[in-house]
Each structure stands twice: as C-alpha cells, then as structure tokens.
C-alpha positions as CSV (number, residue, x, y, z in Angstrom):
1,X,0.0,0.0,0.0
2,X,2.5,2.4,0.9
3,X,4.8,1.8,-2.6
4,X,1.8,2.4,-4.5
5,X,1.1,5.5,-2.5
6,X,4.4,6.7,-3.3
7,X,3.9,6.7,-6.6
8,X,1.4,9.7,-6.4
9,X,3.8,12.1,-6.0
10,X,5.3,11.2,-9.3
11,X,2.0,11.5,-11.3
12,X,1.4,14.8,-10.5
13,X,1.0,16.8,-13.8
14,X,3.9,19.1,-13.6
15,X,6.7,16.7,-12.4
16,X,9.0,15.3,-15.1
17,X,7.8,13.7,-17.6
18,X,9.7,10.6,-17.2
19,X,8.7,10.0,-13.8
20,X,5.6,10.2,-14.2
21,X,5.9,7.7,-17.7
22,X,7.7,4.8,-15.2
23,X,4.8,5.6,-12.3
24,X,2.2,5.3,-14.5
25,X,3.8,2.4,-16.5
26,X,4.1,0.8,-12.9
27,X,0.3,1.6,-11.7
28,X,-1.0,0.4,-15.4
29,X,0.8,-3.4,-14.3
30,X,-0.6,-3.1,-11.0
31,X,-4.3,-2.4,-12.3
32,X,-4.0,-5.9,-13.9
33,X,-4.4,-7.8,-10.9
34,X,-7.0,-7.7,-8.3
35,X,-4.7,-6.7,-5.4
36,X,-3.2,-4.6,-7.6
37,X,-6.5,-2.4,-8.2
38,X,-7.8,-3.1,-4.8
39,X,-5.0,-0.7,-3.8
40,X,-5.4,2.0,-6.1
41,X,-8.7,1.9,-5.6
42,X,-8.3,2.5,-1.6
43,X,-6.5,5.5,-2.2
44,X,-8.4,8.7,-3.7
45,X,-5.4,10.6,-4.5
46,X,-4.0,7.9,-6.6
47,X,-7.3,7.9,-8.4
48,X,-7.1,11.8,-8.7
49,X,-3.6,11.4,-10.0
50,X,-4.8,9.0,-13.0
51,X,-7.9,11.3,-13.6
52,X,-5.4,14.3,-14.1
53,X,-2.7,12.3,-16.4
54,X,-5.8,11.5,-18.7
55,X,-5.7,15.6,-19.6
56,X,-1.6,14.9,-19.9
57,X,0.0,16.6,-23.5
58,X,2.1,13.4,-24.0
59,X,-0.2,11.0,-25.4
60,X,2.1,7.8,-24.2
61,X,1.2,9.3,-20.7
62,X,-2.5,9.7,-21.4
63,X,-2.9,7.0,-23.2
64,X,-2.0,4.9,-20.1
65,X,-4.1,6.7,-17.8
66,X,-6.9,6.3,-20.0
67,X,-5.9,2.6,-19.7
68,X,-5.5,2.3,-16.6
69,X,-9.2,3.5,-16.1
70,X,-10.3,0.7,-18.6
71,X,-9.0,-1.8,-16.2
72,X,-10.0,-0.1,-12.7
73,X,-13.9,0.5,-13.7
74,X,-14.5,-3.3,-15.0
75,X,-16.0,-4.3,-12.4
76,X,-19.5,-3.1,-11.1
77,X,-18.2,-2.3,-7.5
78,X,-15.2,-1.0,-8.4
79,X,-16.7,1.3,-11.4
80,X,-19.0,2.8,-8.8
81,X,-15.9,4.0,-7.0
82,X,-14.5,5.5,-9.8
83,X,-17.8,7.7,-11.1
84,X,-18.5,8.6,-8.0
85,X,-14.9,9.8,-6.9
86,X,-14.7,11.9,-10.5
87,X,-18.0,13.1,-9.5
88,X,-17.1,14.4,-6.0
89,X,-14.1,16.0,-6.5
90,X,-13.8,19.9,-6.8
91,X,-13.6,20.9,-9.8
92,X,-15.9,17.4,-10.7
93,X,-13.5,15.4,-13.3
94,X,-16.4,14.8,-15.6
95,X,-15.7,11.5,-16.6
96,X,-18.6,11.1,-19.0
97,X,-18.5,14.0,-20.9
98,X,-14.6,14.1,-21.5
99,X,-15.1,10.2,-22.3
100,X,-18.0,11.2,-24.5
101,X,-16.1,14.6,-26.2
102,X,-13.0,12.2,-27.0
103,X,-14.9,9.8,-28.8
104,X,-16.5,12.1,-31.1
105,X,-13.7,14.0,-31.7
106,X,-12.3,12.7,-35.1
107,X,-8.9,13.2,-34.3
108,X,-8.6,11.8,-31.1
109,X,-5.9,9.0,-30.4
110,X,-7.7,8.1,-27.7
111,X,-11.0,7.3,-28.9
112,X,-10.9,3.8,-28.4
113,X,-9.9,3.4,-24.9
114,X,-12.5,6.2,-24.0
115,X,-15.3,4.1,-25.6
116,X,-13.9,1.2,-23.3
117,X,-14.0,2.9,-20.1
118,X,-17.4,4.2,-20.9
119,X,-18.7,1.1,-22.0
120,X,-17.9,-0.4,-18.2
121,X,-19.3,2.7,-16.8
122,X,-22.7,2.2,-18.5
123,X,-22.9,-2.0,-18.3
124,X,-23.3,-1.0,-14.3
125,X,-27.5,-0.4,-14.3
126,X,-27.4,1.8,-11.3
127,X,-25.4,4.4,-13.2
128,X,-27.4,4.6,-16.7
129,X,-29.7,6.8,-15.4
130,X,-27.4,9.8,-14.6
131,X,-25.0,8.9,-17.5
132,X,-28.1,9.2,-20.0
133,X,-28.7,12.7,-17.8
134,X,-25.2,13.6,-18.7
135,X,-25.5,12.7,-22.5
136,X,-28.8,14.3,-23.1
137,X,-27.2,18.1,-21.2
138,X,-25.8,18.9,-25.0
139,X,-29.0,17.2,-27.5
140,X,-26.1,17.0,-30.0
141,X,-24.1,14.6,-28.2
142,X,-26.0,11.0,-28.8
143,X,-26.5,12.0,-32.3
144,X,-22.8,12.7,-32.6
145,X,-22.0,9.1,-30.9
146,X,-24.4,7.6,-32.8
147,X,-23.1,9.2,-36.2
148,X,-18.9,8.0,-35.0
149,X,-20.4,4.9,-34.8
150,X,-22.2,4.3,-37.7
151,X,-19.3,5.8,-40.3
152,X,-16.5,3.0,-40.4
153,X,-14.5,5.8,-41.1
154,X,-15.5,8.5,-38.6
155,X,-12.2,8.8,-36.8
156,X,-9.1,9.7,-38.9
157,X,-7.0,8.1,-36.5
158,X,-7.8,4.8,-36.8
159,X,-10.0,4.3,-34.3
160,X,-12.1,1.4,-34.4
161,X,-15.0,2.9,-31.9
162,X,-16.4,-0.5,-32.2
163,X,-17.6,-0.1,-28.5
164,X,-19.9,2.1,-28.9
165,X,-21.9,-0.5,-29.6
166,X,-22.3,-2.0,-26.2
167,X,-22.7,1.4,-24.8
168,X,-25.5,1.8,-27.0
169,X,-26.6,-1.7,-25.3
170,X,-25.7,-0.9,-22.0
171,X,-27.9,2.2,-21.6
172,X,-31.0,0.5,-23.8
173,X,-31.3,-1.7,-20.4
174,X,-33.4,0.9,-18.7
175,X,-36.9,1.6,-20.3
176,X,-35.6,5.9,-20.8
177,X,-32.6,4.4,-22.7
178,X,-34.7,2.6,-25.1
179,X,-37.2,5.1,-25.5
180,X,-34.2,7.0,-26.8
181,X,-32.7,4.9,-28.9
182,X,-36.1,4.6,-30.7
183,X,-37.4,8.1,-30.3
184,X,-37.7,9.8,-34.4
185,X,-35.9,12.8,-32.6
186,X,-32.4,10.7,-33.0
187,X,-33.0,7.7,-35.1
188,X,-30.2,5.8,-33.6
189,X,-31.9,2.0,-33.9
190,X,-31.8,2.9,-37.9
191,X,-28.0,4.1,-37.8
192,X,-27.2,1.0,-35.8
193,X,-29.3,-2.2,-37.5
194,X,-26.9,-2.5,-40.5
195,X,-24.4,-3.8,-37.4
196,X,-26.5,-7.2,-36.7
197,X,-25.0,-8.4,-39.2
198,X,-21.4,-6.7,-39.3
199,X,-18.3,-9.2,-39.6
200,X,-15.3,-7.1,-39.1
201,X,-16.1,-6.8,-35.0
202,X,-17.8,-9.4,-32.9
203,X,-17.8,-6.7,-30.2
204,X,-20.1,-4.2,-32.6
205,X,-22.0,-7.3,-33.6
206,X,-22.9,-8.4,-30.5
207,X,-23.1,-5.2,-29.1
208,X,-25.8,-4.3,-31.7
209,X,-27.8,-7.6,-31.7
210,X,-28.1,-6.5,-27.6
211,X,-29.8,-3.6,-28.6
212,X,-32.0,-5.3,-30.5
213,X,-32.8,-7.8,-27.9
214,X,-33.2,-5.3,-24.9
215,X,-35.6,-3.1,-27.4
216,X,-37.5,-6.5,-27.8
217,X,-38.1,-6.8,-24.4
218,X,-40.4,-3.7,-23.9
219,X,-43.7,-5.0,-25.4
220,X,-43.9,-1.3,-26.1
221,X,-42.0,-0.8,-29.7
222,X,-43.0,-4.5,-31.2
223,X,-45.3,-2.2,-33.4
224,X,-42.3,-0.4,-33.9
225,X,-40.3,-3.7,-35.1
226,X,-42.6,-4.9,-36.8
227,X,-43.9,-2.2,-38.9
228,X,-44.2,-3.1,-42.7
229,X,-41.6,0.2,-43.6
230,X,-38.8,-0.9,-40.7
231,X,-36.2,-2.8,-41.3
232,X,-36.0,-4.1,-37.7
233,X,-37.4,-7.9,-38.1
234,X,-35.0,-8.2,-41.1
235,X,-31.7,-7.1,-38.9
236,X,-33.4,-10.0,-36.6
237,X,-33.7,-12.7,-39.1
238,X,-30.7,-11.8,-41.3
239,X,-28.0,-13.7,-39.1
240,X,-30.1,-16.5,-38.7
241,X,-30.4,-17.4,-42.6
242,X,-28.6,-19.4,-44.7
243,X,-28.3,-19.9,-48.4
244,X,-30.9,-22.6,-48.9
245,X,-33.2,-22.2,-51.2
246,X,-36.8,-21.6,-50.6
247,X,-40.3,-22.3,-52.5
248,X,-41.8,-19.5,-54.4
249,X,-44.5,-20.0,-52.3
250,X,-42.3,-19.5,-49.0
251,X,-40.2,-16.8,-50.9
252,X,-43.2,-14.8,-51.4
253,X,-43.7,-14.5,-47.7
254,X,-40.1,-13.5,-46.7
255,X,-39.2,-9.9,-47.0
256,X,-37.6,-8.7,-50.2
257,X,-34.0,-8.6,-48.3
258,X,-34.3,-11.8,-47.2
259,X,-35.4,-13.5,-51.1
260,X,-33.2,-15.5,-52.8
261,X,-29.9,-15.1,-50.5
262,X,-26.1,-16.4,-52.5
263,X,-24.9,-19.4,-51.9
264,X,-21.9,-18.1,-50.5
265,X,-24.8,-16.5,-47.4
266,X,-23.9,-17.9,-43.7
267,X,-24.8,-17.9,-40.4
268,X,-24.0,-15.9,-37.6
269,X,-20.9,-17.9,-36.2
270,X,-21.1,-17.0,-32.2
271,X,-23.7,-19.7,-30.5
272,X,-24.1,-16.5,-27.8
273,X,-25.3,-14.2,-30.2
274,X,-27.4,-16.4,-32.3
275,X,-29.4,-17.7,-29.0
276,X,-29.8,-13.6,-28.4
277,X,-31.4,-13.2,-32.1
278,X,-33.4,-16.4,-31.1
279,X,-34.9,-14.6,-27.7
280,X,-35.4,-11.4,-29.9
281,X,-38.1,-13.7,-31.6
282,X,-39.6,-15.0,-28.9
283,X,-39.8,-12.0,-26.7
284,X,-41.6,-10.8,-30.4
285,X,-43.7,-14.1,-29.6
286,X,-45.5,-12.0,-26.8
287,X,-48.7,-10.8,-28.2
288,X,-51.6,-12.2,-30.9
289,X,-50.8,-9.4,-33.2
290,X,-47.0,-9.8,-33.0
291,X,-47.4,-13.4,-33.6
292,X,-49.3,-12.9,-36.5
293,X,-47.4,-10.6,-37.9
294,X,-44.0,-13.1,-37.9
295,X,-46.0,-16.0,-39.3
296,X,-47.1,-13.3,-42.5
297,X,-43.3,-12.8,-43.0
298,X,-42.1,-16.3,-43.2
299,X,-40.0,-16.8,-39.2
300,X,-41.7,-19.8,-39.4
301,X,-40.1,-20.8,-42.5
302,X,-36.9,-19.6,-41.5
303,X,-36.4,-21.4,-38.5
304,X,-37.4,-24.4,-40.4
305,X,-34.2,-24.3,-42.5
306,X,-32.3,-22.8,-39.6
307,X,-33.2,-25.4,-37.2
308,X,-31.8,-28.0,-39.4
309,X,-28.0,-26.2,-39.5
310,X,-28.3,-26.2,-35.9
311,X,-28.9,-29.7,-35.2
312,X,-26.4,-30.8,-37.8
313,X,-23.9,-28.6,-38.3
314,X,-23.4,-25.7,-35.7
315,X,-25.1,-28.2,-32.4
316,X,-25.4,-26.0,-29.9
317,X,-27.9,-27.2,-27.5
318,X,-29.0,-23.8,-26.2
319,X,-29.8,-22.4,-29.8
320,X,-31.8,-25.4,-31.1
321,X,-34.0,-25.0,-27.5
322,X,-34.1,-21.4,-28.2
323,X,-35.5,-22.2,-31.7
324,X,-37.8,-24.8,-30.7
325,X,-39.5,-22.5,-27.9
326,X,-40.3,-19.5,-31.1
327,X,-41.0,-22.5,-33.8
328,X,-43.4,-24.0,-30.6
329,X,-45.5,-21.1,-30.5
330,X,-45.6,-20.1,-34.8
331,X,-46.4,-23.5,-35.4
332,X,-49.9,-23.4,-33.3
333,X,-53.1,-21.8,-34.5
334,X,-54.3,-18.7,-31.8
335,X,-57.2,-20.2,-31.1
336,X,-54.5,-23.3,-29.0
337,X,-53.0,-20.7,-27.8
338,X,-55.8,-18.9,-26.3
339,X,-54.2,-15.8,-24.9
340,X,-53.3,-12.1,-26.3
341,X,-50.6,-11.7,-24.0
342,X,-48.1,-14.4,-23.0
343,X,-46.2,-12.2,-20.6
344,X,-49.1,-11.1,-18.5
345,X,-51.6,-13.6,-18.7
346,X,-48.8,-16.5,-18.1
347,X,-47.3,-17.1,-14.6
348,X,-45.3,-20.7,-14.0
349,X,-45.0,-22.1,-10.7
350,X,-41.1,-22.2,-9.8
351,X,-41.6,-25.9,-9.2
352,X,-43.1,-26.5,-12.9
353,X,-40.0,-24.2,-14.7
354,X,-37.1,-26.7,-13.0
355,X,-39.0,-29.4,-14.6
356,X,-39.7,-28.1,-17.7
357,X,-36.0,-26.6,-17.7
358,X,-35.1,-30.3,-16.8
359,X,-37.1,-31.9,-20.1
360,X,-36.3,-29.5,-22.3
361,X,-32.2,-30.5,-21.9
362,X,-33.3,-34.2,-21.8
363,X,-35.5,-33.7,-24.9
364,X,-32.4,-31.5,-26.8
365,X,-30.0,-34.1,-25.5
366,X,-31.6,-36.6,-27.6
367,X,-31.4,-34.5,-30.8
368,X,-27.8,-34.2,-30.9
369,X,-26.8,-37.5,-30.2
C-alpha cells in the first residue's frame, strides 16, 4: 500500500515527464491484478492522479491513464468508485463528458480506450440513469456518438470505436434508454441495424444484436419492429439465414432482403449471439398481433431451415432449445394458444420451470446424439 502510495507524487502533472511515464507504466501493471487495483482503488489521491494524467500533453502518458481506467472501472463495484470519486471532487473530473467529447472528436488518439471505459461505466445499471442525464445536457451529443459509430471511417485516427456499440446496449437496459434509442428525434436504432449483421467486430455485432434484444423486451415498440416500412425484423432474421433455397410460395412471404440469399450466405458464427437473435423472436412471440405478424413474413419458414443447420452442423444445444421454444409457438393456431398476451396472462409455478428446464435439456439431449 505504501509503494503504490508513493507513486502519487510522481504522477502529479507538472513533475517530469519521465517520472511520471515509469509511475504510470508501474500503476498500469498493477491495475491488472485484483490486489493490484484493490489498492489503487483505496487510495483517492491515486485515483485523482490518474484522472489528471488522462488531460496529460504526452499521449504515451495519457494513453495509459486512460488505460488504466479501462482496467480499474470493470468491475461493477469498483466502477461505482470510480464515477463517484470523478463526481465528487472539486472541480468534478467529468468523466462522462470528457469520455463522451474524446470519442466524437475525429482526431482523437484516444477514442478507443474512451469508448472502453465508458462502455464499463454504462454496463453497471445503477449508473445509466445519470450517465443518459449527462449525455442528453448537449441534444447534440447521442447523435454525434451515434453518427462516430455508424461511419466505419469516422475517426481519422484509426480508431475502431467498435464499443460504442455495447454502450448503446448498455444504456437500452433501462426503459428511458430505449425510449431513446427509438425516439424519431435521433433515429439511432436505424443508424445502428446495418451492425447485426457486421463481420469485421464481434464486439459491434454483439453489441448491436443486444440492442435489438433489450428493445425486444419492452412490449412497447413490437409495433415499432414490426412495422411493414422498418427494417428491424429483417436485422433479426438476417443472421439467422442461410443460403438454402426456398419455395416460391415460401419466398413470397419472406421480406424482399431476405429472397433468394447467394450461396456463399452464412450464419451468424457465435452460439451466444445467435441464441440472443433467437430470444429477440420469442420475446416478439409475446402478443396475438405480433405473432401474427412473424407467421405473414415467413419466421416460421426460417427457422425451419435454420433449425436443421443447428442440429447438424453448428449443435449447440441452447440455440436449437431457443428455436424450438419460437417455432413451438408459430407452429400453433391462436385459437390453442388462447391468450393475447403471454407475458401477462402466463405465470409458472417455480416448481413446474425446474422441470420443464429439466425436459427440455433431456428432450435437446436426444437431438444431438
């Protein structure tokens, strides 16, 4: 405890520049161990010190700060610490709008780290709220994150800025943050769909295909998603078809994007973010209007083909259950069904989900062997 306090005085912002290069160098090791960030994390003025080198006019030395931060705020409790430290200091080291300004800025070298330590920030729940408070202060600033991250080319530095796309998850996990991402006033869920489907980045991929799921969730937008002009459903189903061919009578259902796919068309490759696709769909599965709705555009027909890749080719167990639970419900006229609403007219006795949790890896067991 009392080395690493010692290093504060050498990461002060006018002391020598490389003094402060081998403190910081030292701190950055120590922030990759849990005893090594328990420490910094028990001593404010250390923290203070790494806020201040962030600001420092040798990138080497910022860039390591910046660092630094990406590995002392990724866990929950210890990201907690962090914002509220920046937030309580005086002057405030306003770690969200500096993280926020750096991103945007198209000539920023440190762009990508930024988007990294924001992205832990916003993955903790408790925070969104008063990060989204923070981003909405300027009403230029989510369109300006929304627009780095939809232009491949947006920073001229190289920067990837493919985290943006789990911040844009993290903060659509509160009702507010998906409100925004699908108010007209920014159209970010438009700038972002292309994404679902993006190979370069499994980290934008998944990131967007999170959106897409949490947006799915609120019972609210599935008008929204499923609307005959939005190209929602299609970002949904996209990574989930293949190149078989279809019947003109089963084309004719599909959307156009989705007719007569190359040969050389394949699936999403990550068993994690197809089962999250699969869940979009169910969660879609909700109401008598939604269901409707997916049977006129050919899920049905999808998952047919899709289920039969999964159980001989890819064979993950998860993703053919995932499957089978939509296909389950598609497959059954409403009047079996019998409710509008499965989410508030359904309620399963704890006792009854074990055992159907229970048959349904017996029962996906046996298609696989």
């Amino acid at each position: 405890m009392e080395t690493v306090r010692e290093l504060v005085q050498f990461m002060q912002p006018n002391q020598r520049l490389d003094l402060k290069a081998v403190a910081l160098t030292h701190v950055l090791g120590l922030t990759g161990s849990s005893e090594g960030k328990s420490a910094i994390l028990s001593l404010d003025e250390m923290l203070m010190a790494i806020f201040g080198l962030t600001f420092d006019e040798n990138q080497t030395v910022a860039k390591d700060a910046v660092l630094s931060l990406i590995n002392l705020t990724a866990e929950e409790e210890a990201a907690i610490k962090v914002f509220q430290l920046a937030k309580q200091l005086q002057p405030a080291f306003a770690i969200v709008e500096v993280a926020a300004k750096e991103i945007t800025n198209e000539q920023s070298d440190l762009a990508d780290p930024w988007s990294m330590v924001l992205s832990n920030l916003t993955r903790v729940e408790s925070l969104v709220h008063e990060i989204l408070d923070t981003l909405e202060k300027d009403d230029q600033t989510l369109p300006r994150l929304a627009k780095a991250f939809a232009q491949l080319d947006y920073n001229k530095k190289k920067a990837k800025l493919h985290y943006l796309a789990p911040i844009f998850c993290n903060l659509t996990q509160v009702p507010r943050g998906r409100e925004l991402c699908c108010h007209r006033k920014y159209q970010l869920l438009e700038k972002l769909l292309p994404f679902a489907s993006f190979e370069g980045s499994v980290v934008r991929r998944g990131g967007t295909i999170g959106i897409l799921k949490n947006v799915c969730f609120d019972t609210v937008y599935h008008d929204v998603i499923l609307n005959e002009q939005s190209s929602i459903l299609v970002a949904i189903l996209q990574p989930l078809c293949g190149p078989e061919e279809f019947s003109d009578e089963d084309n004719e259902l599909l959307p156009i994007e989705l007719q007569y796919l190359p040969e050389s068309k394949t699936r999403e490759e990550d068993p994690d973010l197809r089962k999250m696709l699969l869940e979009c769909l169910l969660q879609l599965c909700s109401t008598r209007r939604s269901r409707e709705v997916l049977r006129s555009r050919g899920v049905y027909e999808i998952l047919r083909e899709y289920h039969k890749w999964e159980a001989k080719v890819a064979k993950d167990s998860d993703c053919l259950l995932a499957c089978e639970n939509v296909v389950d419900i598609l497959i059954k006229k409403e009047e079996e069904i019998g409710l509008d609403n499965y989410k508030t007219e359904v309620e399963v006795p704890a006792e009854q989900s074990e055992k159907f949790v229970q048959e349904d890896a017996a029962y996906v067991k046996s298609l696989l062997d």
